[in-house]
N, C-alpha and C positions, 0 to 999 in steps of 0.2 A: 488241546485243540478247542475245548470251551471255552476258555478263557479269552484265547486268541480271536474266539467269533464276537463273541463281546465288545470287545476294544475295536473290530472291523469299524469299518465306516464304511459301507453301503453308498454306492451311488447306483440310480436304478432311472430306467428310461419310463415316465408315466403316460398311462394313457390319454387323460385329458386333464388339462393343467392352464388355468387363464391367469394370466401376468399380468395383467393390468395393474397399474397403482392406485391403491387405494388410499382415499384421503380420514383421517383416526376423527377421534372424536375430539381430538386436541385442537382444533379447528373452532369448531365449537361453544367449546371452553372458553377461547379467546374473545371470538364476538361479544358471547356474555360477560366477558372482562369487561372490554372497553366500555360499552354500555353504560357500565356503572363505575367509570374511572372518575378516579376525583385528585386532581395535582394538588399537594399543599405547599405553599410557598418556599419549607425549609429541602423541597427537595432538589436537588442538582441530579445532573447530567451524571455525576462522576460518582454520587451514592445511589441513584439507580443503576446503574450498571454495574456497581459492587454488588450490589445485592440481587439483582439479576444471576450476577457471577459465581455468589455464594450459594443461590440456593441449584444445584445439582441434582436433580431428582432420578433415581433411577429404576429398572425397568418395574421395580414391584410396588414402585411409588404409590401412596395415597392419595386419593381423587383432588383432596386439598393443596397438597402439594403442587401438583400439575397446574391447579388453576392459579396457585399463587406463580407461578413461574410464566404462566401466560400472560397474569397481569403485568407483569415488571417489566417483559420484552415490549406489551403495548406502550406501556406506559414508556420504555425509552424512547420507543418510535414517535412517539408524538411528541415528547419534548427537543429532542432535535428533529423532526419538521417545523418545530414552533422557531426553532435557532436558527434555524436554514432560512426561513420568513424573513428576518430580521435579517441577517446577512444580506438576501439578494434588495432587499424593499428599500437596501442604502445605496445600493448599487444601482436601482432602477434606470438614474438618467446617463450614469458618465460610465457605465461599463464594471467589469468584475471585481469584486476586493478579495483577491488573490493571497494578499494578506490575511484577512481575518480565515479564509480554509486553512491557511498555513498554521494558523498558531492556534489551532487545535492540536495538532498535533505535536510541534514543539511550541511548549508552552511557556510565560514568559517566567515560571518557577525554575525550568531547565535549563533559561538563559542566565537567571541571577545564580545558580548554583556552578554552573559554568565557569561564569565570570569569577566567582569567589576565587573558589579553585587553582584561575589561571594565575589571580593574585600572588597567592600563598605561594604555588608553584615555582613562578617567576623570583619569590625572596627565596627558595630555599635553593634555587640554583643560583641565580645574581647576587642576591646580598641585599636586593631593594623592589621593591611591587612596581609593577606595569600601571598600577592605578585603573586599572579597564572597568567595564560598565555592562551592563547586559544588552545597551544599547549600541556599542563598539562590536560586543559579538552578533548582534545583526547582521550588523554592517559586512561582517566577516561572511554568513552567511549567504547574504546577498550578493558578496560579489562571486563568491565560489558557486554561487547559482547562475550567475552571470559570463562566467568560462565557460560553461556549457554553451553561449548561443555565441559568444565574440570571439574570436581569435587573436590573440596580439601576440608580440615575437618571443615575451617572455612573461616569468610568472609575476615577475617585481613591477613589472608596466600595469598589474591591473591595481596595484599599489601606492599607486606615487599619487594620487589627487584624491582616492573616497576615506583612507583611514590610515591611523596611525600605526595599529596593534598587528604586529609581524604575525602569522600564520601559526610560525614553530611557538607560539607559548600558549596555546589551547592546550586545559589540561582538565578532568573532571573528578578525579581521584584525590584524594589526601595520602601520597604514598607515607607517611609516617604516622598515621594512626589507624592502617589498616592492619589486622591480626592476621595472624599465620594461617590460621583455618580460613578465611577469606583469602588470601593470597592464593590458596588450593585451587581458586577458578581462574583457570587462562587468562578470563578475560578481567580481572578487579577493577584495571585501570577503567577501564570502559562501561564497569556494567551498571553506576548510576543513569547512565545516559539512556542505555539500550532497555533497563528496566521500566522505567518514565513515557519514555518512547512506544515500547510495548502494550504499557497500558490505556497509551492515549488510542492509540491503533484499535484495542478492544470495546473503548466505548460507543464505536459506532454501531446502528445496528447491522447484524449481517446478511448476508443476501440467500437464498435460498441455497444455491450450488456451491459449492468449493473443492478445491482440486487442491493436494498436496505432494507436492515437490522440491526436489533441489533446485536452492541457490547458487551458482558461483558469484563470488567476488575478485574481481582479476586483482593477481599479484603473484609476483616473481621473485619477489625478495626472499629474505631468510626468518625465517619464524617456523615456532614448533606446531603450528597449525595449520597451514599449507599444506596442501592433499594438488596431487596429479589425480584427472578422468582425463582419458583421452579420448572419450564421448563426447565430452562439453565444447562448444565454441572457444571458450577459454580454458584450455587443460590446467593450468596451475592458479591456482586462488586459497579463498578460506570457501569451505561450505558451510550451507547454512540450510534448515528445514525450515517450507513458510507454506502456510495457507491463507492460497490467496480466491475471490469471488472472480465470477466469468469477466469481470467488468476489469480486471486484472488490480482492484485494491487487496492489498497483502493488509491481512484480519490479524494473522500471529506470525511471529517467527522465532527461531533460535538457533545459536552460534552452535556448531558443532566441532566438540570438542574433543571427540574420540571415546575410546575404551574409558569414562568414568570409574569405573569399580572392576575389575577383570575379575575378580574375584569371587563375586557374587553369580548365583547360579542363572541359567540362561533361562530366557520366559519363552512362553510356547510359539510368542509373533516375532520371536525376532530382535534383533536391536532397530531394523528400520520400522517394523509395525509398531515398536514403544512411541519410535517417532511423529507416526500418526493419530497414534494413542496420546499424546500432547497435545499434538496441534488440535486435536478436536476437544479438548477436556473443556476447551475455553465455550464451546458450542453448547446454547443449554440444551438438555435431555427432552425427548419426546416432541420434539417442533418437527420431525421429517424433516431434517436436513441430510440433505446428497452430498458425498465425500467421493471422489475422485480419485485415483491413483493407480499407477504403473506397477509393473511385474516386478518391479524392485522390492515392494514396499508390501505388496497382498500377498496375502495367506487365509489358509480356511478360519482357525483361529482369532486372527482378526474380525475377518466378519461377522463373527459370532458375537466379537466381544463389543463392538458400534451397535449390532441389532439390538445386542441386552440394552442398550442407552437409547434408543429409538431414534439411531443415526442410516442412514440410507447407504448402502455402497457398494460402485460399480469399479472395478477394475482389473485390467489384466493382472494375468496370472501363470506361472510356471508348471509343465506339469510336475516335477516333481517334489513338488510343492501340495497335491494329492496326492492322499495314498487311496491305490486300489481303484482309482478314475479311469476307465479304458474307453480310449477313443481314437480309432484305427484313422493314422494323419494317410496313408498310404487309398483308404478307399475313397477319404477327401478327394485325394486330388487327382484320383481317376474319374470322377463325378465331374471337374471342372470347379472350374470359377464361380463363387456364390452357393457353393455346395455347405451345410452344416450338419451341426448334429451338437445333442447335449445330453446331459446326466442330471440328475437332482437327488442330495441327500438325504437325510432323514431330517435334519433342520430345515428343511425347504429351500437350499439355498444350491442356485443353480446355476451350473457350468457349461458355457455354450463353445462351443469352438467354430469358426469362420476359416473357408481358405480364398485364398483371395490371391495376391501371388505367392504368401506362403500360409500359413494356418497361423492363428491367433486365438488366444484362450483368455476368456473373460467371465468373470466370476460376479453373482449379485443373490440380491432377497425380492427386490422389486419390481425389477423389467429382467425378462426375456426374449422370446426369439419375435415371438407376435406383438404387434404387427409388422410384416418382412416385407420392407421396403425396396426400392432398388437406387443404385447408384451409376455414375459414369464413370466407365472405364476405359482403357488404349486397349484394344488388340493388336497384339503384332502381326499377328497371320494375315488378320481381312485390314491391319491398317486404318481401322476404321473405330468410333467409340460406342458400346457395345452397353446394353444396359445388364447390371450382376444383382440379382439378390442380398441385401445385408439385412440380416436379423437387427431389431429394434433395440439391443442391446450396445452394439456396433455405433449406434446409429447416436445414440444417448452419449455415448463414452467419449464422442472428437465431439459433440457441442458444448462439453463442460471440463475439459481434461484442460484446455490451455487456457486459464486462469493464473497461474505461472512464468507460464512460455509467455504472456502477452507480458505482464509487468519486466521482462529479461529486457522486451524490446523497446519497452516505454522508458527502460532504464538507461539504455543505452544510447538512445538521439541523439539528446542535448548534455553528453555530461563529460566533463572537465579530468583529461589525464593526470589525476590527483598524483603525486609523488611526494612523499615523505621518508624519514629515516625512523620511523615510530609506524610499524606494523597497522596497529588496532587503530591509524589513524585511514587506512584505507576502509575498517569497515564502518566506521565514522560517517565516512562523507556518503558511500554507501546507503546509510540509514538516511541521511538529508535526503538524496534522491528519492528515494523511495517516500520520505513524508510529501516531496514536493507532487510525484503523483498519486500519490494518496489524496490528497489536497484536491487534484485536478477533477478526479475519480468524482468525488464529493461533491464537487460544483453541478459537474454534471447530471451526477442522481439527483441535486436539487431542482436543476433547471427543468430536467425532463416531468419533475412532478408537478412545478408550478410555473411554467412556461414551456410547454412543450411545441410551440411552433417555433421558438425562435431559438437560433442557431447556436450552438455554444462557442465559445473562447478555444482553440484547439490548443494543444499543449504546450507549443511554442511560444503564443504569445502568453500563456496565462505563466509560465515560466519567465519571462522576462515582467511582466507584471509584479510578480512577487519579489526576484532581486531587488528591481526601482523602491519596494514599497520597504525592501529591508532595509537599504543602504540609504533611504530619504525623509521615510516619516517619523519625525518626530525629533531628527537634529538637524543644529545646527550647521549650518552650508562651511566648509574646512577651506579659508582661500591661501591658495601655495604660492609659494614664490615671497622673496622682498616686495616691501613699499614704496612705490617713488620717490624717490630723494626728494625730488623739486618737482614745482608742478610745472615746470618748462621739458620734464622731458617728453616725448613723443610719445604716445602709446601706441599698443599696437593696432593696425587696421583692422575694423569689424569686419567679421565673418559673417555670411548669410547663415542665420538661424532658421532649421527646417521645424516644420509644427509635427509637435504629438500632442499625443492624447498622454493627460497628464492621470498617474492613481488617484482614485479617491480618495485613500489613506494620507499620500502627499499635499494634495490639493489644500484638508482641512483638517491637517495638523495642527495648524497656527502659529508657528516657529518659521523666522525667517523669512517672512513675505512682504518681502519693502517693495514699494511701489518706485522706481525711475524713469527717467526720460529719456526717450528712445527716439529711432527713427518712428514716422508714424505708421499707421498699418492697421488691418484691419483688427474688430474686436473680435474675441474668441465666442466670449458669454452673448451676445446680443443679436438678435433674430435678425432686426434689421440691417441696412449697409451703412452702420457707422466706422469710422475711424479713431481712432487715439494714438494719443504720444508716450500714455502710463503704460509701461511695462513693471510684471511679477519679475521681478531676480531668480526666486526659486523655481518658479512655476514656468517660465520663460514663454507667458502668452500677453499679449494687450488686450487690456482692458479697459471700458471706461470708468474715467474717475472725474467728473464736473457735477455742477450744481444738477444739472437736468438727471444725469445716469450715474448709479452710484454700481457698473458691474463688478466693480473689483470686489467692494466687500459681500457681493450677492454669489460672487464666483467662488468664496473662500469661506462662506457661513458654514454652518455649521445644519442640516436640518432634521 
């Protein structure tokens, strides 16, 4: 019976106990970084955030440690707001380059490795190479970005006029000089992609809150990794573990692949808390970051094991999931609505329970019950909405938990009923999407730092933005059909051309912009009410082009 007191774990109601969060001394630390930050030119974006990434400090870290780990994170932060500068400063006059957010994150190494790939690919099934380009697989990407906003009757129609390269010969693998121990992962064909992809995702810096949860990816087909939840909107898919920030950019993710090792003995959190235990490893140590997460996923164990890394974290919880927690649900909810009660262990870490229409158990180290707020509610009885107490706990957990949930929905708008006979090619397109609001995400945190009265690009158009800018900048214009026999025959009647707003990436690429003679009309470039006859080909605006006004080449410089 001593031994057994020992092993106890104690939850005990305290007299007086203030929750407030406190901010470390690691705050601090950082100031005094910056202060004395100094860029040297050999550094990139992609070696600080290596080394951001590698140095890991944990909880018994030395003072040196912590600050050099401060420094790095500053130091990311400031060279992508230096990148973000540059980005929006090109953008200033003619609107967003949708583009250049995009290809941060697939970048044009993952386009030429791509490409390579579909080459080889293409000879070891056909007998002879597709000859394709990194700039053909743009064009691929664009227009699959471009399904999402148009609808046409069939998938070959969006085919017939922007490119030549059929869809089915996208391949990223070398299936003949992969080794059998690599062929061990579900995913081999895929996982240069999704590995590249990953890490462009982590060079961003991240945002204070993050929330980890399941992904679905819909699919119905036949594959060994297809999971039914009949929870999810979409019950049959691949799942997938991501954290993502409140703003709903997904920071990290991973393909879930089931029982890895059965063999090996179980760990104290779980196989879903390992899960979280991933997704955060990427998170450096001691910054106060908040971690989010549902009754799936928490356990006491876990929060133990985030606090030793000086990670934050709030989330529901099971009770039997504590041992020895007793918290009578029966006197709740004879108390009514907004009634509480909690326990705190000997780690200081402390379990509230809420009944509300049913009771809810929520576990943390840093917020508790104070300050207890109130919230709206329906009464059935008076029919009327009723103000209910919710502990600050409660209260913290729905303003940071759907970080997730918001990227399911940002995912789902604008996106193209992908069908294939190649599984791993639905979580493919999947990743596109997701870089594409990754992308938008991004614009946005720039804007709001360095323009924050003016409105942003909403998803839609900054989505159709990026298509124009994949399938246009930087090739050549593809004209279909035969040449006229003879110039006796008839062509066909012009169509009224409607005006857009052309990308900036298109505009001054400098490929393709012949000037011809048009109906006349107004100019696009020139403030005042002139006219001209010069029409762009590419660009499809008039412009003027005479001795007095030279807008054409002022419309397509370069500045």
């Amino acid at each position: 019976e001593a031994e057994k007191e020992e092993d106890h774990e104690d939850w005990f109601e305290p007299r007086m106990i203030n929750f407030k969060y406190c901010v470390k001394e690691v705050e601090i630390w950082k100031k005094e970084q910056i202060a004395q930050l100094r860029i040297e030119p050999q550094d990139s974006i992609s070696n600080v955030s290596r080394k951001s990434r590698g140095s890991k400090a944990p909880s018994s870290a030395s003072l040196a440690c912590r600050k050099a780990a401060a420094e790095n994170a500053a130091l990311l932060a400031k060279l992508h707001l230096s990148i973000s500068l540059q980005v929006l400063r090109k953008a200033q006059k003619t609107g967003v380059t949708g583009h250049m957010y995009f290809k941060q994150f697939v970048t044009d190494e993952m386009l030429e490795e791509t490409a390579e790939q579909t080459n080889l690919y293409s000879v070891q099934k056909e007998g002879k190479s597709v000859n394709t380009t990194a700039k053909e697989i743009e064009q691929v990407l664009g227009m699959y970005i471009h399904m999402g906003l148009v609808q046409m009757s069939s998938v070959r129609a969006y085919w017939e006029m922007e490119t030549r390269l059929p869809a089915v010969l996208i391949h990223f693998q070398d299936n003949l000089s992969v080794s059998d121990d690599a062929k061990k992962d579900k995913l081999w064909k895929l996982r240069p992609w999704l590995q590249k992809l990953r890490e462009q995702f982590l060079y961003i810096p991240p945002e204070e809150s993050h929330a980890v949860d399941e992904i679905m990816v819909p699919f119905k087909g036949k594959s060994h990794l297809r999971v039914y939840m009949p929870a999810k909107p979409h019950k049959w898919g691949f799942k997938m573990w991501g954290r993502a920030g409140q703003s709903g950019f997904l920071y990290d993710f991973d393909i879930c692949q089931g029982a890895e090792n059965p063999d090996r003995e179980k760990s104290e959190v779980g196989v879903t808390g390992e899960a979280v235990l991933k997704m955060t490893s990427t998170l450096p140590a001691g910054k106060n970051h908040k971690v989010f997460a549902d009754n799936y996923f928490t356990s006491v164990p876990l929060v133990q094991h985030l606090k030793e890394r000086g990670i934050h974290y709030v989330g529901t919880i099971r009770m039997n999931r504590m041992k020895h927690c007793t918290m009578d649900e029966k006197e709740l909810k004879k108390n009514g609505r907004g009634s509480m009660d909690f326990r705190v262990n000997q780690e200081n870490n402390i379990v509230v329970r809420w009944y509300d229409n049913k009771a809810v158990n929520l576990i943390s180290f840093f917020v508790g019950i104070e300050p207890v707020g109130n919230v709206k509610r329906w009464d059935r009885k008076s029919k009327t909405r009723i103000m209910v107490p919710r502990p600050a706990i409660v209260e913290t957990y729905n303003k940071f938990m759907g970080g997730v949930d918001l990227l399911d929905i940002l995912s789902a708008l604008y996106k193209f009923s992908f069908r294939s006979r190649r599984w791993y090619m639905y979580i493919w397109w999947h990743t596109v999407t997701v870089a594409v609001i990754n992308a938008w995400n991004l614009y946005r945190r720039d804007q709001k730092k360095l323009n924050p009265k003016k409105k942003p690009v909403p998803l839609r158009r900054f989505q159709a933005l990026v298509g124009t800018s994949l399938t246009s900048t930087g090739k050549a214009k593809i004209r279909c059909g035969r040449p006229l026999s003879s110039p006796e025959e008839t062509p066909t009647p012009p169509r009224k051309r409607l005006s857009c707003s052309v990308p900036l990436d298109v505009r001054r690429d400098g490929i393709d912009h012949f000037p011809i003679w048009e109906t006349r009309q107004r100019c696009k470039h020139c403030t005042g009410n002139h006219f001209s006859h010069v029409y762009c080909e590419k660009c499809k605006v008039h412009l003027c082009l005479n001795k007095d006004r030279n807008c054409f080449c002022a419309y397509h410089k370069m500045k």
